[in-house]
C-alpha positions as MATLAB code, in Angstrom:
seq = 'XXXXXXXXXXXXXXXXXXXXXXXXXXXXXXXXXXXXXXXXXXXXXXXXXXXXXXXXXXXXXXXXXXXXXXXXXXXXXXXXXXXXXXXXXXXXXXXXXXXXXXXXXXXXXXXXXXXXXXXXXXXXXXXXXXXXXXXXXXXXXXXXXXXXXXXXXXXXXXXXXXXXXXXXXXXXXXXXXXXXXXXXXXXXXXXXXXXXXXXXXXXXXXXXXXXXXXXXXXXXXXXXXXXXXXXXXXXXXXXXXXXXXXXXXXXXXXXXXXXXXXXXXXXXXXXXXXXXXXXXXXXXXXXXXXXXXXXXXXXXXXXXXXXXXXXXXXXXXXXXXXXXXXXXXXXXXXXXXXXXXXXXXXXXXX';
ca = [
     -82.221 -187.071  -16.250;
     -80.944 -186.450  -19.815;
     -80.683 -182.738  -20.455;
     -82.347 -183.611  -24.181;
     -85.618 -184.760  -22.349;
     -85.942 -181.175  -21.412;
     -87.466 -180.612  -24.925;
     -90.097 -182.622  -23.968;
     -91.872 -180.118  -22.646;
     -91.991 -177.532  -24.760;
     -92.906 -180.040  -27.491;
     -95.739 -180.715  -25.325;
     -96.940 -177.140  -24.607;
     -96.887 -176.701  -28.150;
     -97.765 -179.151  -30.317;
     -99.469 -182.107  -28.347;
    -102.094 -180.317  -25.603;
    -101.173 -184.228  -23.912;
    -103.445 -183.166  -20.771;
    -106.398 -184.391  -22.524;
    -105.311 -187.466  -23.862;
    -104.599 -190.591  -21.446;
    -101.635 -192.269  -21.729;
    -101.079 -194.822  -24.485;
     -98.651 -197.323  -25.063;
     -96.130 -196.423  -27.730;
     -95.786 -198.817  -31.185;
     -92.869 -199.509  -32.018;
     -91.243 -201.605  -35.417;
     -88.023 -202.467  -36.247;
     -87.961 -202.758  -40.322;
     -85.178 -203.195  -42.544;
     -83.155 -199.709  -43.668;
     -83.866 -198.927  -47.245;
     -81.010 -198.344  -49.949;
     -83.031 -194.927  -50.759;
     -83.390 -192.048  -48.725;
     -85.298 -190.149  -47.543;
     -88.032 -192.922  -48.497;
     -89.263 -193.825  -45.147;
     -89.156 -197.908  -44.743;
     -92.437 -199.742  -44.978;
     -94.779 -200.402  -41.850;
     -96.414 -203.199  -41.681;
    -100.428 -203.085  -41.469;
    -100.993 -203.589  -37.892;
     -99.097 -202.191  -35.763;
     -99.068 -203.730  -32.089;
     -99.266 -201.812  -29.213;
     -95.315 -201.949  -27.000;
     -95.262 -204.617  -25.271;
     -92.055 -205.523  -22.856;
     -90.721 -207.190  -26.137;
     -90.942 -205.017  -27.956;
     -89.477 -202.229  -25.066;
     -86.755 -204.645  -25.101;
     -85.881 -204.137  -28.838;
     -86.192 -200.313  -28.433;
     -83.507 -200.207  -25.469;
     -81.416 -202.758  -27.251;
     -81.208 -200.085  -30.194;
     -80.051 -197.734  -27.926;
     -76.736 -197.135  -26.916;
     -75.997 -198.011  -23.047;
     -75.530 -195.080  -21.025;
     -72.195 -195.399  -19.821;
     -70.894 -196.760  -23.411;
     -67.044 -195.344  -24.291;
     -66.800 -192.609  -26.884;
     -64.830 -193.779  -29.618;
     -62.907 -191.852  -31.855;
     -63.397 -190.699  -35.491;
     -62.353 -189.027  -38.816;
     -61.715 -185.596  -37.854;
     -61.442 -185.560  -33.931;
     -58.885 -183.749  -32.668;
     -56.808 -185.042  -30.198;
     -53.854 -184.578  -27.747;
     -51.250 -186.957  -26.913;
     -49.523 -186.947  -23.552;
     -46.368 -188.854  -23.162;
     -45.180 -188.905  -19.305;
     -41.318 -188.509  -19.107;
     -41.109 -188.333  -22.840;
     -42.011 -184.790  -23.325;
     -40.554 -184.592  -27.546;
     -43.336 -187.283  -28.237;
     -46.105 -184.981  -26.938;
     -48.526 -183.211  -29.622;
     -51.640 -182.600  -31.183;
     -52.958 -184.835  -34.059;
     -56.317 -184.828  -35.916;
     -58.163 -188.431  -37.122;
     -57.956 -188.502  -40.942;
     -60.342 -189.777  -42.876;
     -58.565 -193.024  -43.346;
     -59.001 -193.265  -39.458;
     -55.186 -192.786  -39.022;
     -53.238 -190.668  -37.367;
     -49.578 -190.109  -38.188;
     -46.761 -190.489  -35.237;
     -43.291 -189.782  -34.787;
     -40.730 -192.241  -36.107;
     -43.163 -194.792  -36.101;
     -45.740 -193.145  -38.732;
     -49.759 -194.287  -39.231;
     -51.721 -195.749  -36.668;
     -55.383 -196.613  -36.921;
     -57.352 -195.310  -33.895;
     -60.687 -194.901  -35.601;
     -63.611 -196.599  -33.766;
     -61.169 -197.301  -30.686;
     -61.909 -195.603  -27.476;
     -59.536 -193.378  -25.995;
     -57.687 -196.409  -23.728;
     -57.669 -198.586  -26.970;
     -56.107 -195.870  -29.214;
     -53.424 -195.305  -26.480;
     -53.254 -198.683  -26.255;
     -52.397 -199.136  -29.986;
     -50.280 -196.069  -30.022;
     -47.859 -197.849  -27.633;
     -47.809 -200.618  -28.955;
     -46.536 -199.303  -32.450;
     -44.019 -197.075  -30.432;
     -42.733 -199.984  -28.439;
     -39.723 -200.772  -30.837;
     -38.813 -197.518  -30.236;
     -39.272 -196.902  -26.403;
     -39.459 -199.265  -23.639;
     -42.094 -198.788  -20.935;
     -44.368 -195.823  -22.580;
     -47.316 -194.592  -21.396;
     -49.461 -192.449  -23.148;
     -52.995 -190.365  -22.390;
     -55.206 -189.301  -25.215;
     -57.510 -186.440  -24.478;
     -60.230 -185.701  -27.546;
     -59.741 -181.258  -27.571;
     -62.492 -181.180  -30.889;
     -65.015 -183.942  -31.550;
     -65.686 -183.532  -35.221;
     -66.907 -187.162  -35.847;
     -69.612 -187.484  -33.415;
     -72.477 -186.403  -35.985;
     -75.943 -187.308  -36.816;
     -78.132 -186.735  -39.887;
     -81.743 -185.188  -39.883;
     -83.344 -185.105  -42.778;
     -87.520 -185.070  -44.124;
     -89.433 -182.557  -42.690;
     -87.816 -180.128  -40.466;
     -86.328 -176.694  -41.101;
     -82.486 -177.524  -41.540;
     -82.040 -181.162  -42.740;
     -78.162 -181.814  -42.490;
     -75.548 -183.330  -40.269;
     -75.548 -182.383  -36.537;
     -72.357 -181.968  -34.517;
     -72.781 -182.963  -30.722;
     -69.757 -183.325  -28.245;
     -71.652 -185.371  -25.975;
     -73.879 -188.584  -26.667;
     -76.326 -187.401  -29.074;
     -80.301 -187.825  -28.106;
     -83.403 -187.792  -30.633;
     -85.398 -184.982  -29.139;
     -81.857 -183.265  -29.312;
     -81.440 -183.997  -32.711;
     -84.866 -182.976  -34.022;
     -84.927 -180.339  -31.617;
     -81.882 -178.723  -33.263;
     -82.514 -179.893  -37.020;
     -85.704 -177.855  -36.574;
     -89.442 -178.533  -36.103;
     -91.657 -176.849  -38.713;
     -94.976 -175.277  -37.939;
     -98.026 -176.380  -39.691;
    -100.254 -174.197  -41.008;
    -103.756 -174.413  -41.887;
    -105.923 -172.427  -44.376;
    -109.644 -171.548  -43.123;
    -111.744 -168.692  -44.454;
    -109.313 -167.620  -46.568;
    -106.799 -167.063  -44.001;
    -103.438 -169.110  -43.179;
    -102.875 -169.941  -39.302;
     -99.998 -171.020  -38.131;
    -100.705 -173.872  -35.718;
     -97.512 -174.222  -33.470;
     -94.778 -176.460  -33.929;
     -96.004 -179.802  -35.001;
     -94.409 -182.873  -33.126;
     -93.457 -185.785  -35.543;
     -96.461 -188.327  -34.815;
     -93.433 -190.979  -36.006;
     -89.693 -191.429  -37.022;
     -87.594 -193.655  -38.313;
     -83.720 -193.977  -37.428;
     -81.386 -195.719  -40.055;
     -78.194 -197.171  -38.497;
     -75.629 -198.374  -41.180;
     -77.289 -200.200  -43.988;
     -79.509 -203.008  -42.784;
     -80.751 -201.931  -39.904;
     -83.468 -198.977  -39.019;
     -86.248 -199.009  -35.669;
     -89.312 -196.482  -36.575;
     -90.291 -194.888  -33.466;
     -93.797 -193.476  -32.760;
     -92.593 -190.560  -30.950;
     -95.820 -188.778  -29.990;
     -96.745 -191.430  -28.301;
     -93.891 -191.933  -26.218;
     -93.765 -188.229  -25.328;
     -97.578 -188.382  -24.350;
     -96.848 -191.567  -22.470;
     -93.894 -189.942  -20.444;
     -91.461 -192.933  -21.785;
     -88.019 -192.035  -21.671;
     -87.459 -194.080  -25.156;
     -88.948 -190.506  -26.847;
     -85.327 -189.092  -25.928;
     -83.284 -192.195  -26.491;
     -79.266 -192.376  -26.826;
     -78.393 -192.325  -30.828;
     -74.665 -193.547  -32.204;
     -72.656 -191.304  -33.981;
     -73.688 -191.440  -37.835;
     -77.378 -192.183  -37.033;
     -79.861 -190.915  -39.683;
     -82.980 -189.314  -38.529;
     -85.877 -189.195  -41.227;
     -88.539 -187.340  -40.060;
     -91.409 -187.646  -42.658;
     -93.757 -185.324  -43.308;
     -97.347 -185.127  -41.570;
    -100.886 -186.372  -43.242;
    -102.942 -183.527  -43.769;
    -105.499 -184.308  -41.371;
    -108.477 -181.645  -39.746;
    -112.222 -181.627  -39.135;
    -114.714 -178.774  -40.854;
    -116.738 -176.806  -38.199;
    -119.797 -175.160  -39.653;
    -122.677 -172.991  -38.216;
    -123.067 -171.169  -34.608;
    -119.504 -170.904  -34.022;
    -117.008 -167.776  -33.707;
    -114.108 -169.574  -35.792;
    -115.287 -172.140  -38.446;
    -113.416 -173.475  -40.956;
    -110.660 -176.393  -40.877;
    -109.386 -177.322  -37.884;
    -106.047 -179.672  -37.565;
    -107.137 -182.946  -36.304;
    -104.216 -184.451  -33.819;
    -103.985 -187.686  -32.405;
    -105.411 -186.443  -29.148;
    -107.730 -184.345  -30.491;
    -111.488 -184.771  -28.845;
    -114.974 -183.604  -30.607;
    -115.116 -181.340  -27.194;
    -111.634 -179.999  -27.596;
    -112.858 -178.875  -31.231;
    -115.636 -177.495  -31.048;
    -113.847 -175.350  -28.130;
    -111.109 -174.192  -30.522;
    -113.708 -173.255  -33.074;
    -115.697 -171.240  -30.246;
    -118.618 -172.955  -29.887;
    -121.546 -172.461  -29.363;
    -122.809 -169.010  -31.299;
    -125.461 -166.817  -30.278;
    -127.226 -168.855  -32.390;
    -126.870 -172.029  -31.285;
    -128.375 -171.448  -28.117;
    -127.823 -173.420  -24.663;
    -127.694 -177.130  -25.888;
    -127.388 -176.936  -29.467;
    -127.614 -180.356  -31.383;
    -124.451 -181.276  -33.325;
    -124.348 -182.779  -36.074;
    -121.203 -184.984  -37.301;
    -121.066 -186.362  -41.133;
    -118.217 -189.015  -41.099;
    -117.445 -189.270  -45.031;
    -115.042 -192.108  -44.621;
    -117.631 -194.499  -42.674;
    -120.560 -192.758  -45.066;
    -122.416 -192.570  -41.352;
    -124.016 -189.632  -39.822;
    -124.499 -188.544  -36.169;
    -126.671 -186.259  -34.038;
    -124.708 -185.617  -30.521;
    -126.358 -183.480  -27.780;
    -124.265 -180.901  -26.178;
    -125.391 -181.336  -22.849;
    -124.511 -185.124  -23.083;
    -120.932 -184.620  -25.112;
    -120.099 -182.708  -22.056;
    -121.288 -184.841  -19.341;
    -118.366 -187.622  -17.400;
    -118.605 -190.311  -20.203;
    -119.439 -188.260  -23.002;
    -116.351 -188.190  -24.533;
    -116.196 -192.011  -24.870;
    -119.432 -191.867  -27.132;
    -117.576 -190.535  -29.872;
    -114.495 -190.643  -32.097;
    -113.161 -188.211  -34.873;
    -111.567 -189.310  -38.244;
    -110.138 -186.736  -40.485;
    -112.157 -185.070  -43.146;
    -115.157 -185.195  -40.741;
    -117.679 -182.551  -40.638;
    -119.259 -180.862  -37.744;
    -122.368 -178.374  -38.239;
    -123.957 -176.410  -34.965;
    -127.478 -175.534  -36.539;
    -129.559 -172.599  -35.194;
    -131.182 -172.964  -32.255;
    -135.398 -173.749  -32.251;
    -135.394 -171.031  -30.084;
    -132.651 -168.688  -31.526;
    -134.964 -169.041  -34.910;
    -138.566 -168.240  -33.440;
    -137.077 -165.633  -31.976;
    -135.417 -163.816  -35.440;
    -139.070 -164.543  -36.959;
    -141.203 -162.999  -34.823;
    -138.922 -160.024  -34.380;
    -139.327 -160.175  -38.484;
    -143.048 -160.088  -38.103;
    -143.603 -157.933  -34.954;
    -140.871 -155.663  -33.330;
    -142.802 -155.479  -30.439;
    -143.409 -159.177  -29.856;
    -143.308 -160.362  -26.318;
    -141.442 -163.117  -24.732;
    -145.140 -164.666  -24.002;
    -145.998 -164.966  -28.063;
    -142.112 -166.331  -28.414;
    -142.722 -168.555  -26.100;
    -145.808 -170.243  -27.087;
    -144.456 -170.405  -30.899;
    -141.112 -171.875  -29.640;
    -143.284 -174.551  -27.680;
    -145.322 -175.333  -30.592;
    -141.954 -176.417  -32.882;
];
């Protein structure tokens, strides 16, 4: 198991609350990179659910497992010279990709693994020495980098000296905490994990990757293998919540995430009130369908109830005061001494 995926988790525990939410499969596009960063590249307007094609393109853009490092401009290596002990020494990668030698001056040995670069390195020595060997050991990677940028905490190249992973890179660049303002008050809501991303790799070619999705869904991809000078762009999230009104301990906004259910709301707003009674009727006005619903508790909390129903952002949700909870405050307005017989024959008269 990659030691990245171990981020997983604590993404989960605090952004996603995944238990509630059955697993999906992941979308995935691969779009051209733009010229202009941090611009995120276009999506088209559907987006298909993964299929194995589509899985196929994903693991194609990653790097295989047991692929070679190769080196770059500023590694530091060592060269080892067996029997030749007055060629051995300790070189850096310029940013030409050279490195100078002994007698026989530059070599090129960026983007070469370690065999080719020895290979090369004996090869320009051979008019020099017959029957050299040489083993080159990296002591510094300095080249194996990748770039986060968009929305996280310290946008900026990342140094890794092993193969570089996406939750890894995120992980480190930063995830900032949303925060949303209800009653006056600003709550911080936990670290938010990036709903999508998009990786850039050189200048024509970019995958966008829906990442909650493949965390949610357990899919491996969510940590996948990036090459060295990878760009990361996470972009920043939609403002998108729900407004809970009435009988409840904690109205106000309420941030609305993928896997967020009308019964996992109403919980984080503390429903139901006092007032509300035992099976309070709630009441859901959907601006963006211009539709307006009436949703029994008793029933939103039964096996299937959840099915019945599906948030959009910008919806609002109103728990009104129970029948009972307001013949109750009347009479007690009227009569302090009113008994539960005169309560209950008003409350079975409404």
């Amino acid at each position: 198991m990659r030691s990245g995926f171990h981020f997983t988790c604590a993404a989960l525990a605090f952004g996603l609350g995944a238990a509630s939410l059955a697993a999906q499969s992941p979308a995935v596009e691969q779009v051209p990179a733009s010229s202009t960063l941090p611009a995120a590249a276009p999506k088209s307007p559907a987006e298909p659910a993964l299929t194995v094609r589509d899985q196929k393109v994903l693991e194609s853009f990653e790097p295989a497992a047991n692929a070679e490092y190769t080196l770059g401009a500023g590694d530091e290596i060592s060269l080892d010279f067996p029997g030749r002990p007055e060629l051995d020494g300790k070189t850096a990668v310029g940013p030409d990709g050279m490195i100078t030698l002994k007698l026989a001056g530059a070599v090129r040995v960026a983007d070469l693994t370690r065999d080719a670069a020895g290979k090369a390195i004996v090869d320009t020595l051979s008019k020099y020495y017959n029957n050299l060997t040489v083993t080159v050991s990296i002591d510094k990677y300095s080249a194996n980098k990748v770039r986060v940028i968009g929305y996280v905490q310290h946008p900026g190249e990342i140094l890794f000296e092993d193969t570089p992973t996406l939750l890894d890179a995120i992980g480190r660049a930063g995830l900032i905490s949303p925060t949303v303002v209800a009653n006056g008050a600003t709550t911080n809501v936990g670290p938010g994990v990036p709903e999508t991303c998009t990786i850039y790799r050189g200048n024509d070619t970019a995958v966008q990757v829906e990442l909650r999705k493949l965390l949610v869904s357990g899919n491996t991809l969510a940590d996948m293998r990036l090459r060295r000078n990878d760009i990361v762009y996470v972009p920043q999230p939609k403002e998108r919540f729900v407004s809970v009104l009435g009988e409840v301990a904690r109205g106000g906004n309420i941030p609305l995430a993928p896997e967020s259910t009308l019964t996992s709301i109403l919980a984080e707003a503390g429903c139901c009130g006092e007032g509300g009674g035992f099976n309070p009727k709630i009441h859901v006005i959907q601006p963006s369908t211009n539709k307006t619903y009436d949703i029994q508790y008793n029933k939103l909390m039964s096996l299937n109830g959840q099915e019945e129903f599906t948030l959009h952002s910008g919806d609002i949700i109103i728990i009104p005061k129970s029948g009972m909870y307001k013949a109750t405050y009347m009479l007690q307005r009227i009569s302090p001494i009113a008994t539960m017989v005169s309560i209950a024959a008003l409350t079975g008269a409404l």
